[in-house]
C-alpha positions as CSV (number, residue, x, y, z in Angstrom):
1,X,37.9,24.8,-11.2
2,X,35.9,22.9,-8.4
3,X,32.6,24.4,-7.1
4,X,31.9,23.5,-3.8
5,X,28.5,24.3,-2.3
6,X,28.1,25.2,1.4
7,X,25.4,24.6,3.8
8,X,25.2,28.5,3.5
9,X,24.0,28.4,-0.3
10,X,21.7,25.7,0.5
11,X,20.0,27.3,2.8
12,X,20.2,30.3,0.4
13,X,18.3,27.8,-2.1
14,X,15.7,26.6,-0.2
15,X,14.5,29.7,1.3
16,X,14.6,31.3,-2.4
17,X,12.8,28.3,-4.0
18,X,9.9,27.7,-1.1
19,X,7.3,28.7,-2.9
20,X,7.9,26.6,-5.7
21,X,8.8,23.8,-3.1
22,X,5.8,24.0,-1.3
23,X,3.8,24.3,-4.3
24,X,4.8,21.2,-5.9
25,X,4.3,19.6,-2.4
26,X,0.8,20.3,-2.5
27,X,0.1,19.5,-5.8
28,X,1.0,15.9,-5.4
29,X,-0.8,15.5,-2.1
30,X,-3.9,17.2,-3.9
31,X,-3.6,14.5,-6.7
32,X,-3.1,11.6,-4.2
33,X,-5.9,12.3,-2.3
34,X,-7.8,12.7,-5.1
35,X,-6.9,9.6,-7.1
36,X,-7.1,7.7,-3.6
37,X,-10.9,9.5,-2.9
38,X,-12.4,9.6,-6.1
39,X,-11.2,7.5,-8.7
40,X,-9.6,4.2,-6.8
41,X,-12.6,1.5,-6.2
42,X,-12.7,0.8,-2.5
43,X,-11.9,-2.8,-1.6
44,X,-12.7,-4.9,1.5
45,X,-11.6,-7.6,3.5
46,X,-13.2,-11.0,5.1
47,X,-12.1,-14.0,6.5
48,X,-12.3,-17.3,8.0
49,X,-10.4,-19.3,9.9
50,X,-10.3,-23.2,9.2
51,X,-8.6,-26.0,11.3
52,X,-7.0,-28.8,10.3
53,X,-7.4,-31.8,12.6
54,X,-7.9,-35.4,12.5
55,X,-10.8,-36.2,14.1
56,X,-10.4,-39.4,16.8
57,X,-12.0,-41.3,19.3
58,X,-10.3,-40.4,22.0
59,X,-8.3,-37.8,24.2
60,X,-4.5,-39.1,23.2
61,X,-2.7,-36.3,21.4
62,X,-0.6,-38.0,18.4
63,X,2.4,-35.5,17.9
64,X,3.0,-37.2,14.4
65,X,-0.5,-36.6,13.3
66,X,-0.3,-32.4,14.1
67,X,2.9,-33.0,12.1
68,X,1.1,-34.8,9.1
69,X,-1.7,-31.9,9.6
70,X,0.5,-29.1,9.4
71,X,1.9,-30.5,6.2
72,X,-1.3,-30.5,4.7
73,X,-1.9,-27.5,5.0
74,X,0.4,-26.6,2.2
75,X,-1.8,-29.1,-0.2
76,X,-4.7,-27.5,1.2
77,X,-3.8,-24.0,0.3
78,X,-3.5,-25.6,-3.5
79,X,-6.9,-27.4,-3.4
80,X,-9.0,-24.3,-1.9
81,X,-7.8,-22.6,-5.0
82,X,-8.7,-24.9,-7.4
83,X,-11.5,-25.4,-10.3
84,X,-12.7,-28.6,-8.0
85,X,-13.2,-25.7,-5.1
86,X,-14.1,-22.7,-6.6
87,X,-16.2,-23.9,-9.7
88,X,-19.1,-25.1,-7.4
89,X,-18.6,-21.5,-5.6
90,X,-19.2,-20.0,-8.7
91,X,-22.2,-22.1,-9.5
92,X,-23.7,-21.9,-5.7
93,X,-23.3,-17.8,-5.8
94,X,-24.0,-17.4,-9.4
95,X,-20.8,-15.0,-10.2
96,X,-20.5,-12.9,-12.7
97,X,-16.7,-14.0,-12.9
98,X,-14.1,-16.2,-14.2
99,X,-12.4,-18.7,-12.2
100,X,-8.8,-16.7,-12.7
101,X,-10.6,-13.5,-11.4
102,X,-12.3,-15.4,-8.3
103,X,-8.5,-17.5,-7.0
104,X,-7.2,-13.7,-7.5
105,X,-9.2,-12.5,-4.4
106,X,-8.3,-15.3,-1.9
107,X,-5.4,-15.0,-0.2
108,X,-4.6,-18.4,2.2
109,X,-1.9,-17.5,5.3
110,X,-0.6,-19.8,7.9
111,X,1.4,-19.3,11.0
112,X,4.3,-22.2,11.6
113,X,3.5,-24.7,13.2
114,X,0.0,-24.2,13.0
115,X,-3.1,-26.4,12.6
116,X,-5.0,-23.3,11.3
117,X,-5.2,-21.1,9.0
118,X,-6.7,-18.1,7.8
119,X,-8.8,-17.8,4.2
120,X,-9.2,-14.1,2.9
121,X,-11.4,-12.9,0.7
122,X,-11.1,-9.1,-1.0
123,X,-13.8,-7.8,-2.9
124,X,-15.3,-4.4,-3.7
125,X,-18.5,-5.1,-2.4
126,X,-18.0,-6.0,1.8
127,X,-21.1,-8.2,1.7
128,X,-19.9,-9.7,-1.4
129,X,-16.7,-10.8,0.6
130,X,-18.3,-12.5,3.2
131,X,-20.4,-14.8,1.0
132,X,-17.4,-16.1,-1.2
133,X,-15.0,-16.3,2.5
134,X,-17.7,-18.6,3.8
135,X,-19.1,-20.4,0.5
136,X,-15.4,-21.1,-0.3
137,X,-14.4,-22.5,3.5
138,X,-17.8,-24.3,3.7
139,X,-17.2,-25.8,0.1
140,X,-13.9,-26.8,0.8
141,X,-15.2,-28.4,4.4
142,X,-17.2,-30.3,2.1
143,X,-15.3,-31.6,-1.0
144,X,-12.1,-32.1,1.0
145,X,-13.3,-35.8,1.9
146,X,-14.0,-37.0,-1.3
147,X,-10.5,-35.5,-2.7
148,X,-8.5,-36.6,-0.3
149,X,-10.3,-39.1,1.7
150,X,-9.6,-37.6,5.0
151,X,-12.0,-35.9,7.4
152,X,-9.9,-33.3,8.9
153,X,-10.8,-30.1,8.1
154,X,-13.7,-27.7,10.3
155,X,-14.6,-23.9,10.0
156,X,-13.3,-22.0,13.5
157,X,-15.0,-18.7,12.5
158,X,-17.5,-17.9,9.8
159,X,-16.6,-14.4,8.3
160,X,-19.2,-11.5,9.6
161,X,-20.7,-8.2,7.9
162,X,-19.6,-5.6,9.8
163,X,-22.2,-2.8,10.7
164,X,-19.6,-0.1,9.5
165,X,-16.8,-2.2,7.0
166,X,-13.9,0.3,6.8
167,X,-12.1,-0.8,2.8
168,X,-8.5,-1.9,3.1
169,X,-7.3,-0.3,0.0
170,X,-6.9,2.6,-0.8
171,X,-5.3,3.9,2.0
172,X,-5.7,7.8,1.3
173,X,-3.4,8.8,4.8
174,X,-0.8,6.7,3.7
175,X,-1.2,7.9,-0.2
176,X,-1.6,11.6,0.9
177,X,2.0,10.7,3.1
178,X,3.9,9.1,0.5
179,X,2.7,12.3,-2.2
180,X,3.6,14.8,0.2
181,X,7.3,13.2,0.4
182,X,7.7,12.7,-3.1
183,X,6.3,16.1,-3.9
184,X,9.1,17.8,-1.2
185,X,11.6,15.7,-2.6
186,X,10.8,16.8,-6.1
187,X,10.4,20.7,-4.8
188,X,13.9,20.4,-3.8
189,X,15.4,18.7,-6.6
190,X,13.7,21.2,-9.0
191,X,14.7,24.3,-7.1
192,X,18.6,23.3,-6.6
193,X,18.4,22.2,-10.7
194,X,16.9,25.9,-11.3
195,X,19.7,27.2,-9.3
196,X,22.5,25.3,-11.3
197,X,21.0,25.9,-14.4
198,X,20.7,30.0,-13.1
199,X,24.3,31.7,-14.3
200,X,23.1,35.3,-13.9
201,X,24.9,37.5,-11.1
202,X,22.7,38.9,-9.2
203,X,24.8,40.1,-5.7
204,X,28.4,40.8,-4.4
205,X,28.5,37.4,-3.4
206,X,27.9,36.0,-7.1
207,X,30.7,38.1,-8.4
208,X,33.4,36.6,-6.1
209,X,32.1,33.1,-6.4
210,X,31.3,32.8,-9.9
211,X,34.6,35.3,-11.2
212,X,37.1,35.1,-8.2
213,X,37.7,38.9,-7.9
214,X,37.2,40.8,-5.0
215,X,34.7,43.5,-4.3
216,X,36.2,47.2,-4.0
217,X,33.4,48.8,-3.5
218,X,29.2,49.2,-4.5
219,X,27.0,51.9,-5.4
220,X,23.6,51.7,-3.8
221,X,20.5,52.2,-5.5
222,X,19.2,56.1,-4.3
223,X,16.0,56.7,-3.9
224,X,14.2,59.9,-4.8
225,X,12.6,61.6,-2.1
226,X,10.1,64.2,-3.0
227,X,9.7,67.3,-0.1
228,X,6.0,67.8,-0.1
229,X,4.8,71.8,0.5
């Protein structure tokens, strides 16, 4: 024997198991906003933009040299990261941190077919980012001539302290969002699993659905109604 369950019982479910759906629901987006608020270190964001351009005499614009610079920027993105880079950053700052824990927080992105690109630093402390983004870029201005001989690279934009930094991780809204889903999804799950698990009859209903007889009649509960005088 098949059971097949109607749109009827799940609405039945649902509106019998709210409470325990909506409790659920809240319980996770209490923990996520907690977890996100109180225990997750904020972290924060800066970065600079570097260009990668051959410096020449005059106005002619070599399309074969944008190409070549372009490329580089590939070998770059290797070199910024490296001991050669961010040893001397380490030493000019006086970091309390290894060199694997430093080339963690940088994160190097280029568009295509673009002579720039941008150098991120995270860190929990905002005016701590700023210092490595521009000691790195500035560094990296620097040592690039001796490493690869060329004279190619200039800083577009220093990174700024903000007079308010907002942290880009956590993100409690998005935390809170993802809870409350999971927590509904859970609710649900865990009140239609109640309701399999439930065999007792309770109504007419149960008694033609779960034994296939037919209902001849009920006797209603009577109430005793005490005449007062």
């Amino acid at each position: 024997m098949e059971e097949t369950i109607s749109i009827k019982d799940i609405f039945k479910t649902l509106k019998k198991r709210w409470k325990l759906i909506m409790l659920l629901t809240l319980v996770a987006a209490l923990i996520s906003g907690a977890i996100s608020y109180l225990l997750l270190t904020p972290v924060y964001e800066s970065s600079t933009q570097i260009l990668v351009n051959q410096k020449k005499t005059d106005n002619l614009l070599d399309s074969n040299q944008i190409r070549s610079n372009i490329d580089m920027i590939n070998t770059y993105s290797v070199i910024i990261k490296s001991p050669a880079i961010l040893d001397k950053v380490i030493d000019e700052l006086e970091l309390d941190q290894s060199l694997e824990q430093l080339s963690e927080k940088i994160t190097i992105n280029s568009q295509e077919n673009s002579q720039v690109f941008t150098l991120t630093v995270q860190d929990s402390n905002p005016i701590k980012a700023v210092k490595i983004a521009n000691a790195v870029s500035g560094t990296f201005q620097k040592e690039i001539k001796n490493i690869m001989n060329v004279d190619n690279v200039s800083v577009l934009a220093k990174a700024e302290i903000k007079e308010d930094p907002t942290p880009v991780k956590p993100n409690p809204v998005l935390n809170i969002a993802i809870a409350v889903v999971v927590g509904l999804m859970a609710g649900v799950g865990l009140a239609f699993l109640l309701e399999y698990m439930d065999n007792t009859i309770k109504d007419e209903d149960d008694i033609e659905r779960l034994l296939e007889l037919p209902i001849l009649g009920s006797i209603q509960k009577i109430t005793q109604v005490h005449n007062k005088g």
